[in-house]
C-alpha positions as CSV (number, residue, x, y, z in Angstrom):
1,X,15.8,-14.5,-30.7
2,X,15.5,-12.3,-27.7
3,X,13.9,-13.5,-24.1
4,X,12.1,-10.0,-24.5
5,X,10.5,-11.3,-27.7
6,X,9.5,-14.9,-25.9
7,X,7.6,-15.7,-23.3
8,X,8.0,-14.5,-19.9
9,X,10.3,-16.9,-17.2
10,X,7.8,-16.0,-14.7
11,X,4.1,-15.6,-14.6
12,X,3.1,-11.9,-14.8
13,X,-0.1,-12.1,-12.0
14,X,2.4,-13.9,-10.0
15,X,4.6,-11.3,-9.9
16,X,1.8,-8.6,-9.4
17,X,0.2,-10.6,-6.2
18,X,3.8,-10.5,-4.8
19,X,3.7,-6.8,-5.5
20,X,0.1,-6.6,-3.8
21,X,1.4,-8.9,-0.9
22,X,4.6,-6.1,-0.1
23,X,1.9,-3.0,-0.4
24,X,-0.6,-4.6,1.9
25,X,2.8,-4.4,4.7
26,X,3.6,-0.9,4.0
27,X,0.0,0.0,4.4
28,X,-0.8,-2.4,7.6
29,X,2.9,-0.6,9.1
30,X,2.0,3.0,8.6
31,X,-1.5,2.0,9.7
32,X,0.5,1.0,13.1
33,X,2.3,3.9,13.5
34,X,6.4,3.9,12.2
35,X,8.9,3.3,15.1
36,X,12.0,3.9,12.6
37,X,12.4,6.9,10.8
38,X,16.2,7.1,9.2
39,X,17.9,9.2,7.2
40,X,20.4,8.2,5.0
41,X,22.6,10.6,2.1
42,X,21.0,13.6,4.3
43,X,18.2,15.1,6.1
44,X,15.7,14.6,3.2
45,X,16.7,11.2,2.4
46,X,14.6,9.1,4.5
47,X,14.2,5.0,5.0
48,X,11.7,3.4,7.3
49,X,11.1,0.0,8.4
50,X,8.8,-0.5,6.3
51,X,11.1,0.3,3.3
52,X,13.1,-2.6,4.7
53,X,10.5,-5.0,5.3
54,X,8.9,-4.7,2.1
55,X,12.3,-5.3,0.2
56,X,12.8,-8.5,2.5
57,X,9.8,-9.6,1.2
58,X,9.6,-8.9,-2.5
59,X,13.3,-10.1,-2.5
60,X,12.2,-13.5,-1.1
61,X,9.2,-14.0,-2.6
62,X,10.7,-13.2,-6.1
63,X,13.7,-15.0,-5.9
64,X,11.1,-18.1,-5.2
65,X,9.8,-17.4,-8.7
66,X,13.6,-18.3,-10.0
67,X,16.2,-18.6,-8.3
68,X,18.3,-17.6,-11.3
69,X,17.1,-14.1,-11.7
70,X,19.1,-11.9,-9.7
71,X,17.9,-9.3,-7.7
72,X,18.9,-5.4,-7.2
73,X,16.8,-3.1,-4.9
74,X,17.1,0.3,-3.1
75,X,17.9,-0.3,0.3
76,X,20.3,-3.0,0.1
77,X,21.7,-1.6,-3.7
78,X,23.7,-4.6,-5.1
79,X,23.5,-4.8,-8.8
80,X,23.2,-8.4,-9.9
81,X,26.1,-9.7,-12.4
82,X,22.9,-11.8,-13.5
83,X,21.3,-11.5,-17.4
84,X,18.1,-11.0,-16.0
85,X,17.5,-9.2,-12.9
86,X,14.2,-7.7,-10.6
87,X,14.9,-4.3,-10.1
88,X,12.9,-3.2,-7.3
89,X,12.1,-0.3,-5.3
90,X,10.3,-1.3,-2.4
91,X,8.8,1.8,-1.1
92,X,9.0,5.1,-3.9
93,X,7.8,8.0,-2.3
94,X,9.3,7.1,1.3
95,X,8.7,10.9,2.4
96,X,5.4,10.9,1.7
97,X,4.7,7.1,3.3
98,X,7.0,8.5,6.5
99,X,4.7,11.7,6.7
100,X,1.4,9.5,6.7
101,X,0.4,11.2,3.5
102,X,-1.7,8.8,0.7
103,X,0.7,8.5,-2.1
104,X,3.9,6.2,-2.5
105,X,3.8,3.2,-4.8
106,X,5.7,-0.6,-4.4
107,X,7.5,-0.5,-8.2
108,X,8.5,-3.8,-9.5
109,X,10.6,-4.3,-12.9
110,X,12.1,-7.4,-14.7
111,X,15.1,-6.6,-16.8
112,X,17.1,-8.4,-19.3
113,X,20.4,-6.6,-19.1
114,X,19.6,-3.1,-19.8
115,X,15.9,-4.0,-21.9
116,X,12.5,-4.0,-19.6
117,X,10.3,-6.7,-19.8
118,X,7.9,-6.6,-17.3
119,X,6.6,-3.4,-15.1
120,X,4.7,-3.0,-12.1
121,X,4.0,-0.3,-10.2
122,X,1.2,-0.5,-7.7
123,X,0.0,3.2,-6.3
124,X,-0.7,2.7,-2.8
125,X,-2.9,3.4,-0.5
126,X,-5.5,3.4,-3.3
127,X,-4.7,0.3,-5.0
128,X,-4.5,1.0,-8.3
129,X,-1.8,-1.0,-10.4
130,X,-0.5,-0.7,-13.4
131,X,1.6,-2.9,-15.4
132,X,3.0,-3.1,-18.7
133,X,4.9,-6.0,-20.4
134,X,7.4,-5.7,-23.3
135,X,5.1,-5.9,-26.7
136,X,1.6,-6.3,-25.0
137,X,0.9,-3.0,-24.0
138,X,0.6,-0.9,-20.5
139,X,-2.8,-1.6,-18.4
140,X,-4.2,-0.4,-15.1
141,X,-6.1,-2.5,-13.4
142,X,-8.6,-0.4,-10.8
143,X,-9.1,-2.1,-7.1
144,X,-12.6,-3.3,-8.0
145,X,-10.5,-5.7,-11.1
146,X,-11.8,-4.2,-13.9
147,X,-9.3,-3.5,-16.3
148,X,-8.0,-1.0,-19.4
149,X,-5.5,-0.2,-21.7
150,X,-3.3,2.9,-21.3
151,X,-2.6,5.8,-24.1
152,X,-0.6,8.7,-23.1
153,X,-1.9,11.9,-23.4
154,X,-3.3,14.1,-27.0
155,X,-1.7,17.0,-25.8
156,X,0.4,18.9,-28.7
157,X,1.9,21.4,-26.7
158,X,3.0,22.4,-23.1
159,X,0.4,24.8,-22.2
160,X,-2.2,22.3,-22.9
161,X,-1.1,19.5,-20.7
162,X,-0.2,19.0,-16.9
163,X,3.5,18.2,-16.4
164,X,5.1,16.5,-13.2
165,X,8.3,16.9,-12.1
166,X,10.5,16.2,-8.6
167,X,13.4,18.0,-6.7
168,X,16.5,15.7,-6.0
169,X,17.2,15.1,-2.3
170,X,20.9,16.8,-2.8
171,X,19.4,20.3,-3.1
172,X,20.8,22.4,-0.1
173,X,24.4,22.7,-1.6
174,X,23.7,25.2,-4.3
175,X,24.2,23.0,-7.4
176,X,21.9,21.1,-9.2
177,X,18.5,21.5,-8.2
178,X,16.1,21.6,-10.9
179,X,14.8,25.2,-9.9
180,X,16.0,27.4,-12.9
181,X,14.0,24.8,-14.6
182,X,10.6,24.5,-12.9
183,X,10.9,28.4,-12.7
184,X,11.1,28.3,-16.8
185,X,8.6,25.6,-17.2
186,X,5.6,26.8,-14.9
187,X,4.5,29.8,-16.9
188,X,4.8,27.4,-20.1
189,X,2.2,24.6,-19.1
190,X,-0.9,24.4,-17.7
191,X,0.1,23.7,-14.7
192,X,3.2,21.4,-13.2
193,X,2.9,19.2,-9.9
194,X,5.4,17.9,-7.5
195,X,4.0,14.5,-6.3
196,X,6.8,12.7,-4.3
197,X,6.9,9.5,-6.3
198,X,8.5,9.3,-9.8
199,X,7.5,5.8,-10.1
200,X,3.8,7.2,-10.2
201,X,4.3,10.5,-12.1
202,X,5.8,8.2,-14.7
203,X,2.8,5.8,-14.3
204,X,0.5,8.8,-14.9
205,X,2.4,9.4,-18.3
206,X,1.7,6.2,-19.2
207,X,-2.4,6.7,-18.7
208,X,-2.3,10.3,-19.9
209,X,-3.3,12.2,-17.0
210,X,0.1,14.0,-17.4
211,X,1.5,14.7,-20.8
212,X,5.1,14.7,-19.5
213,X,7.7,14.4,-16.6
214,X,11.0,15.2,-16.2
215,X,13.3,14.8,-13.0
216,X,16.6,14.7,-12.1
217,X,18.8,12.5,-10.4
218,X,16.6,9.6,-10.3
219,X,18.4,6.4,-9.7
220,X,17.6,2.8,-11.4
221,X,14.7,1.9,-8.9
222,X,13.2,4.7,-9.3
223,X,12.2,4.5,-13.2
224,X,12.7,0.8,-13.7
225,X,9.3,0.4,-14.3
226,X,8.0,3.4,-15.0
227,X,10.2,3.5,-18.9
228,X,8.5,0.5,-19.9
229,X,5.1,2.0,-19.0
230,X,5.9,5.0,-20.9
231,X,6.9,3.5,-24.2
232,X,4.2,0.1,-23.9
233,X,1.8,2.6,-24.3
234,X,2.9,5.0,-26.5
235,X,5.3,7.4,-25.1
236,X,9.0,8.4,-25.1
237,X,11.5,8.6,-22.6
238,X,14.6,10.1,-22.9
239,X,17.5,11.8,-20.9
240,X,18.3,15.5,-21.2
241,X,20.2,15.4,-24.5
242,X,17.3,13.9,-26.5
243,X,18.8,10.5,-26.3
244,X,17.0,7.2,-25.2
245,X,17.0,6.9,-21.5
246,X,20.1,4.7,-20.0
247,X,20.4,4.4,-16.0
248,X,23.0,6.5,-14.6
249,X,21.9,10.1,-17.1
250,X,21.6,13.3,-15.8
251,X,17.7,13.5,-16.0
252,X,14.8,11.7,-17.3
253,X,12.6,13.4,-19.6
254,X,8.9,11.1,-20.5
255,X,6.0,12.5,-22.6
256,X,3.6,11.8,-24.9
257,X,6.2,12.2,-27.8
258,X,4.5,15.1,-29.3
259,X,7.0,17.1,-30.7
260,X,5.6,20.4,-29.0
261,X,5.5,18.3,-25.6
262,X,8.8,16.6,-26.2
263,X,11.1,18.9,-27.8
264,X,9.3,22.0,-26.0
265,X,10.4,20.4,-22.8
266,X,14.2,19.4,-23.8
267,X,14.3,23.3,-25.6
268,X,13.3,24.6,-22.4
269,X,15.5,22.1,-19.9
270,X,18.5,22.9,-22.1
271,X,17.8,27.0,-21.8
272,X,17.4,27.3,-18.1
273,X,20.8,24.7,-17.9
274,X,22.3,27.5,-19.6
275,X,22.7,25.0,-22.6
């Protein structure tokens, strides 16, 4: 039998106050005013010390948990030669936290090899935290404690549904930028928003208040909790080709698996790739 299909070889609300623990630091150090502000591929790519700190801390706190489950996170990017591994992005939506602007999450994922077992993604500096765990469902749990169930979106087609999307940080060199596509897309839906976090623009999947994403580029990090999410409560995510998401694709593409969300969204991906 699979470890997915047992129980868990860590407490879930342990793992979640570890997760709380790391946001409360990112929010008391932007609170204090940032003294490091780095970049790192390029301009746009930007890591604080609070993006460091934050790992330091999840990666410590974690590994207390279990020793044996490895450990792979953005800033220090080592995947683990472990079965079971915390994939772990300490800060998503660094730009935003850098900037001082409200909205960057602490996302938190336990993987079996390439299957998701546990998700959390905690939306800071609101609070709000949603987690999901293979076969039990995907939940948000508001500051106050109260808690509910998520269910992705009812929308049947594009135009009657917001979709989120994001802009890779390699988009001064004239190749892949996602443009051609937002251009096609925007007229289609109701609207689309950029919100400078893919681990919460896949959270917001999950609880309906968009009816799809799609992004390029993203790395492991960056939707490691955010697929389980998607599919606990009801949605699908998959790359650009229609296939089930794998780390490493080209893009990710999550909805509410309508087929005019789903496939409208690959037709129209596809069309403004030129195929």
């Amino acid at each position: 039998m699979r470890l997915s299909q047992l129980s868990l070889p860590v407490g879930r609300e342990d793992v979640i106050a570890i997760a709380r623990q790391a946001g409360q630091l990112t929010v008391e150090m932007q609170r204090q005013g940032l003294r490091s502000i780095k970049t790192k591929a390029n301009a746009y790519d930007l890591v604080t010390e609070a993006d460091v700190a934050s790992e330091k801390l999840l990666r410590e706190k974690l590994t207390a948990l279990d020793p044996s489950i490895g450990f792979w996170g953005e800033e220090s990017n080592q995947p683990p030669n472990t079965e079971l591994y915390w994939l772990v992005d300490p800060i998503d939506g660094t730009t935003n936290y850098a900037s001082g602007l409200p909205w960057w999450a602490v996302n938190v994922a336990l993987y079996q090899r390439a299957d998701p077992l546990l998700a959390v993604t905690l939306q800071l500096p609101w609070g709000e935290l949603y987690w999901a765990e293979a076969g039990q469902g995907a939940w948000i749990c508001r500051p106050g404690g109260a808690e509910e169930r998520l269910r992705v979106s009812q929308a049947e087609n594009l135009a009657s549904g917001v979709v989120g999307t994001g802009f890779p940080y390699l988009r001064d060199d004239g190749g892949d930028d996602n443009r051609p596509e937002h251009d096609r897309l925007l007229p289609l839906c109701r609207d689309v928003r950029r919100m400078g976090s893919a681990a919460i623009d896949l959270a917001f999947v999950a609880a309906g208040l968009f009816s799809a994403f799609w992004e390029l580029s993203l790395q492991p990090w960056d939707v490691g909790a955010g697929l389980l999410l998607v599919r606990e409560a009801g949605g699908v995510v998959t790359d650009y080709a229609g296939d089930a998401y794998r780390f490493g694709a080209t893009g990710v593409v999550a909805s509410n698996g309508t087929p005019g969300v789903h496939n409208g969204l690959l037709e129209n991906i596809r069309a403004a790739r030129g195929g």
